[in-house]
N, C-alpha and C positions, 0 to 999 in steps of 0.2 A: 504494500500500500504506500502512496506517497505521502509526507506530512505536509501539514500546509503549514505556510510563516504567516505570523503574524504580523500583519500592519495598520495602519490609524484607520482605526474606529471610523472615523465621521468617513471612510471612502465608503462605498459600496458593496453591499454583506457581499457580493459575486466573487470580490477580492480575496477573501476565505479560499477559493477555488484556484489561486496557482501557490507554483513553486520558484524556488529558487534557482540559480541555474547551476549549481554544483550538485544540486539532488535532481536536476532534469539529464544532466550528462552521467550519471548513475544509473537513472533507469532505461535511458535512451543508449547507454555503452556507444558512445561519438564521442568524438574530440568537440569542441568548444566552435569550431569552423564549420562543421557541420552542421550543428545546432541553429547558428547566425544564421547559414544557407536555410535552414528550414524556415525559421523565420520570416527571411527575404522574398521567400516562396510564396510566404501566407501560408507555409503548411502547420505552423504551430504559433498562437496567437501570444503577444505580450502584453506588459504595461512596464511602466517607472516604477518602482519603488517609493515608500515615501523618502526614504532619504533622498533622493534623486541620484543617487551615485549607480544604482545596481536595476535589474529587469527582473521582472517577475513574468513567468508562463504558466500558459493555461493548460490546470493539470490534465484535462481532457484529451485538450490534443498533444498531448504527454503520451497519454494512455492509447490513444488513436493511433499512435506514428511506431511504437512500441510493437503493438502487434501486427502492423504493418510489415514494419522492418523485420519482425520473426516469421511470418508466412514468405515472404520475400527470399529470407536465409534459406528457409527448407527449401523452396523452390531452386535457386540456383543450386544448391549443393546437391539436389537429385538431377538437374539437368547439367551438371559442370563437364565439361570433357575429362574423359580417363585417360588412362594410357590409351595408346594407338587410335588416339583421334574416335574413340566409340563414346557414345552420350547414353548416359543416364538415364533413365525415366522415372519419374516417381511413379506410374500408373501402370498395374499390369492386368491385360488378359492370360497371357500363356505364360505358363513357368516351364523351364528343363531341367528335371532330375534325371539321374541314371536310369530309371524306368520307364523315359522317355518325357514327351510332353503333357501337359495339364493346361486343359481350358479351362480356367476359373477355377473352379474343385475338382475336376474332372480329369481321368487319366484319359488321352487319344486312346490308347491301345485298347483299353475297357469298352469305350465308345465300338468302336470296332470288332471285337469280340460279343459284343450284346447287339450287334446288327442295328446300331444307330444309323438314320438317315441324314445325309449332309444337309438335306434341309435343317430337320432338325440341329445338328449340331450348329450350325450357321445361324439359326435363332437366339441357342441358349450364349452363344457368341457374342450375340450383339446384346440381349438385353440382362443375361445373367439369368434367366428364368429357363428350370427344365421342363418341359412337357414329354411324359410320355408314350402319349401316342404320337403313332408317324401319318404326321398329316402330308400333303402336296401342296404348293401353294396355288392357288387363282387369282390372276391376273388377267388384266385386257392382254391382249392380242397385243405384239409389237404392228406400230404401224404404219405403213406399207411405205410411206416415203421413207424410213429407216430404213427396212426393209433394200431397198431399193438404191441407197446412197452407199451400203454396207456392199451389194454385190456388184456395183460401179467402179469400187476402188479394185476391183480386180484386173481391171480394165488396164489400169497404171502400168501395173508388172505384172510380167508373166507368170512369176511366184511372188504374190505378196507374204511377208511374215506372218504365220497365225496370232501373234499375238498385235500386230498391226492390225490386221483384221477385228481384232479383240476392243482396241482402243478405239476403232471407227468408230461401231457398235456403240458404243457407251457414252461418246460424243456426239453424237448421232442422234440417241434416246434422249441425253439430257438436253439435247435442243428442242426436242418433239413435246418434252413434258413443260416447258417453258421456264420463267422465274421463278422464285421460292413463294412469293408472293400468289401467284397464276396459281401454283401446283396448294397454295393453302385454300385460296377461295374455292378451289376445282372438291376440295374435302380430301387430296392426298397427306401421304406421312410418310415421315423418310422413309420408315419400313417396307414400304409399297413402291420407293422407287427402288429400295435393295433389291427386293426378289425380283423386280421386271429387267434391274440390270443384268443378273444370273441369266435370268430364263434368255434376253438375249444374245450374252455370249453362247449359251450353249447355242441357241438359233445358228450362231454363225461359223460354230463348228460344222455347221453343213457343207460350208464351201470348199474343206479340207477331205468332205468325204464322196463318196461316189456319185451322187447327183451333184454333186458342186453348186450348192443354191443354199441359200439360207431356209430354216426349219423351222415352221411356226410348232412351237409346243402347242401338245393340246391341253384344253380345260383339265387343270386336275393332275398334268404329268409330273411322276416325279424326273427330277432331272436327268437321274444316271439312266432312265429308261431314254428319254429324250437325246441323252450322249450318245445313246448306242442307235439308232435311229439315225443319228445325225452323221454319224460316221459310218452307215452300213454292217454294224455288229448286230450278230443274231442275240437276242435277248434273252438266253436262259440265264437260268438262277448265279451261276456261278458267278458269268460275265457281269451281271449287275451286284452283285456282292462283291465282286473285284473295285468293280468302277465306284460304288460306294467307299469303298474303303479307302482309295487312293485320295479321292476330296476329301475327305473327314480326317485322315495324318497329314495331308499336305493344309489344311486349312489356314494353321497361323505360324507363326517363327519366331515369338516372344517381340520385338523391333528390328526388323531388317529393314536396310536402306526403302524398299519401296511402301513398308509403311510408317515412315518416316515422315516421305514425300507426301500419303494421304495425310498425316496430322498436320503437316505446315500448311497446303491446301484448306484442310476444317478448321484450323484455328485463325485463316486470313478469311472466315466467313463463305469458301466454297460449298454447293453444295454436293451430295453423295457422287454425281457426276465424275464432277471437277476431282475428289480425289480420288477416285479411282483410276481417272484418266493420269494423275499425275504420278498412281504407285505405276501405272504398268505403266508408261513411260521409263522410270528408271527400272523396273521390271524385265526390259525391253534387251536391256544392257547387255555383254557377252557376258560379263563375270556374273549375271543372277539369274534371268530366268532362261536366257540362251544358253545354260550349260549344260540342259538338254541335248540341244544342237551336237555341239560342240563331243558329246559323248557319243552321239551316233555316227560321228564322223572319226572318231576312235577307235570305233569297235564294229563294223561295217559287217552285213551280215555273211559278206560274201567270204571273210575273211576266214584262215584258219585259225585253230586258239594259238597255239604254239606261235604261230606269227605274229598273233598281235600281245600275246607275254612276252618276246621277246623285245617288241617295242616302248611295252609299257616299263620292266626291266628297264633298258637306257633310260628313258627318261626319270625313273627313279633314283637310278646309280649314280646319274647326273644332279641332286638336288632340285629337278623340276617338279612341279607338280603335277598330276594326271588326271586330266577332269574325269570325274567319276569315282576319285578310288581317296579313300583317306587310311591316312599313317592313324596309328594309336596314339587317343590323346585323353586325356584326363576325364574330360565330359561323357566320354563311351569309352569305358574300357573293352568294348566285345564288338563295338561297331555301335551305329545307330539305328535303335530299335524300330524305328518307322521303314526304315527300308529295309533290317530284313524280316518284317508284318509284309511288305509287299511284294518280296522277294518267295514268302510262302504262299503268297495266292498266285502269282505268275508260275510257280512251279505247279499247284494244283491245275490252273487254266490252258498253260501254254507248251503240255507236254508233249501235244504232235504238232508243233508249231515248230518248223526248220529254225528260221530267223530267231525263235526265244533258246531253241536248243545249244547251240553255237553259242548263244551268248551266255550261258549257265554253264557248261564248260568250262570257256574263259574264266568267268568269274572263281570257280574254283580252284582254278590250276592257280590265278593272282592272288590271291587269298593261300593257299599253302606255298608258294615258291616267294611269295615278295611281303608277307605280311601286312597289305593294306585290304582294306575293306570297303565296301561296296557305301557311296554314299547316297541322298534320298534321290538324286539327279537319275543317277547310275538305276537304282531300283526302280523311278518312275519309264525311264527309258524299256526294261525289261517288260514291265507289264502290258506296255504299250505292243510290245511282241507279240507277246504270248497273249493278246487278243487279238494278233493280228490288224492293228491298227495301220493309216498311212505311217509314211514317214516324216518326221518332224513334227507329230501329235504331238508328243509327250509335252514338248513346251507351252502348248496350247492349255492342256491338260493343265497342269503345274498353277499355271496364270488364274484357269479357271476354281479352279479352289483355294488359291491363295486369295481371291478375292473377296472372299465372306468375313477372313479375318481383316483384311484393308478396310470391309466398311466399320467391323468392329471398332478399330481402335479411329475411322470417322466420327462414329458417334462417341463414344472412349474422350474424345479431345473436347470435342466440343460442351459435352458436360463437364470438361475441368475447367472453362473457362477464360482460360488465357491465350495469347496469341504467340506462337513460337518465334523467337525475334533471335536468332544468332547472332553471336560477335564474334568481329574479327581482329587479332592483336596483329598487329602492323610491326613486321621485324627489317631490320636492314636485311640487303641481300647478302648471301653467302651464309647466315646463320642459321 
């Protein structure tokens, strides 16, 4: 508590109500220079003293600036840069233990095991509420100038990137649904442009697949039904409990660069759109969601194993890195548990599948001759086999379920309130 000083009677009883300024710099822990600045500010109120020599402040905004400056501390100290340039969060959706990931309270692998739906999961994601029954969502129909703008950009190149394709989409919608303002008066909620964003990237996993067109889901579909459709996959049980499972472990990644980009996005007031468009943008990038790409072009299906161990070998022996395969490291001492979760369904699914055969081989012989292990890239690439998918789904795939966690921590930012403002320390060059 602060004490209050006494001074002349005949001022006014409100005078009762400051401090001194050696018990203001006390509670306020500032230098004396600080204080004045607050001041000059108007952010903490004075008077004379009766002596006329010294200032009295107002114990109020004493107390005001105090816990200010204490919400303020927490705040930088959870968002300060650490070592190797990685930032903080004080807020989380996903945690990583050795037993893998956790949405909220929730183990992935559990999720996946109890034959959780990504819908589902992607719900309890965003609002921390579990339901468990497995609903479908219902939505309008995307439409048809989206539709239409989305299979235009194919036009451009011959191969557009599916996750370009991805980004159209979403750009595309958020312009169809209009302002924030439009989509309040229209009786929308973010929640409702969430799922119609899903429901159209899967739509547009159609262009990747054998009709090469975009795919109106129908009323009520669930997605991984709609995936397989979209892509030409026959739809028994297996395949969509594969395709389930892959969205539901690739869903979130505790803060990686692309939901990063979604919270600087929600916190500059965009809406669901806009960061989604701004995670798969850096999404987009070789080093995150291209190292799909980047793995099928390492491990080729035409290839023999021994030929590409031997490749994978040099570039180990040489301290390079090899997309797909991770050294032992603290976090996983056995590998990481989501990819081989998806590594046992792609063996369940994709055992007379040439292209997943060849590649489970490999993966074995690199795993006992070189001691590295199979990472989620690596594993998503597999399943993608072993359902016989095009080529260069899997990064498609990846985008698309990493999406429900990008809107997460959308909405995640946007209830904490503040707006992400980076600084930058200005060094000489050379140091």
């Amino acid at each position: 508590m602060l004490t209050t000083i006494g001074i002349n009677m005949t001022q006014r009883n409100e005078r009762s109500d400051y401090v001194v300024r050696d018990e203001a710099l006390q509670v306020l822990k500032v230098k004396a220079q600080t204080l004045y600045c607050y001041v000059s500010r108007g952010h903490i109120r004075s008077v004379r003293h009766a002596n006329g020599r010294a200032s009295l402040y107002l114990r109020k905004d004493i107390e005001r600036m105090r816990t200010k400056a204490s919400t303020l501390g927490r705040l930088r100290e959870g968002l300060a840069p650490a070592a190797n340039t990685r930032v903080v969060w004080p807020r989380a959706i996903t945690t990583i233990a050795e037993d893998g990931h956790h949405y909220r309270s929730r183990s992935a692998l559990k999720l996946v095991d109890e034959g959780c739906t990504f819908e589902g999961v992607s719900e309890y994601l965003w609002s921390g509420e579990w339901h468990d029954e497995a609903l479908a969502w219902t939505t309008a129909s995307i439409p048809p100038g989206v539709v239409s703008l989305v299979e235009g950009v194919t036009r451009l190149h011959k191969r557009p990137h599916l996750i370009q394709l991805l980004m159209q989409a979403v750009l595309a919608l958020g312009i169809a649904e209009g302002s924030r303002s439009e989509r309040f008066r229209a009786g929308g909620a973010p929640v409702i442009s969430a799922r119609r964003t899903l429901r159209a990237m899967v739509g547009t996993l159609g262009l990747a697949g054998p009709k090469q067109a975009f795919l109106q889901l129908k009323d009520g579909e669930f997605l991984c039904a709609g995936i397989a459709r979209a892509l030409g996959l026959r739809p028994t049980q297996e395949a969509l409990q594969g395709l389930d499972a892959l969205l539901v472990l690739m869903a979130d990644y505790e803060l990686d660069p692309p939901a990063l980009a979604a919270r600087l996005a929600a916190s500059a007031g965009g809406h669901v759109h806009a960061g989604v468009t701004a995670a798969l943008s850096v999404h987009s990038a070789s080093l995150t969601g291209r190292v799909c790409d980047r793995v099928e072009q390492l491990f080729p299906t035409h290839a023999l194993p021994e030929a590409t161990l031997s490749k994978v070998r040099t570039e180990l022996g040489a301290g390079r890195p090899v997309p797909g395969l991770e050294r032992p490291h603290s976090r996983y001492s056995q590998g990481d548990p989501r990819a081989r979760c998806l590594i046992e369904f792609a063996n369940q699914i994709g055992r007379q599948a040439p292209a997943y055969r060849g590649m489970a081989e490999t993966t074995r012989l690199i795993e006992k001759k070189c001691g590295a292990t199979p990472s989620v890239e690596f594993a998503l690439v597999m399943m993608s086999r072993a359902l016989g998918l095009p080529e260069y789904t899997a990064s498609g795939l990846y985008a698309l379920s990493r999406t429900a966690g990008w809107i997460a921590h959308i909405f995640d930012q946007r209830l904490a309130g503040f707006m992400v403002w980076p600084r930058m320390r200005v060094t000489p060059y050379g140091r």
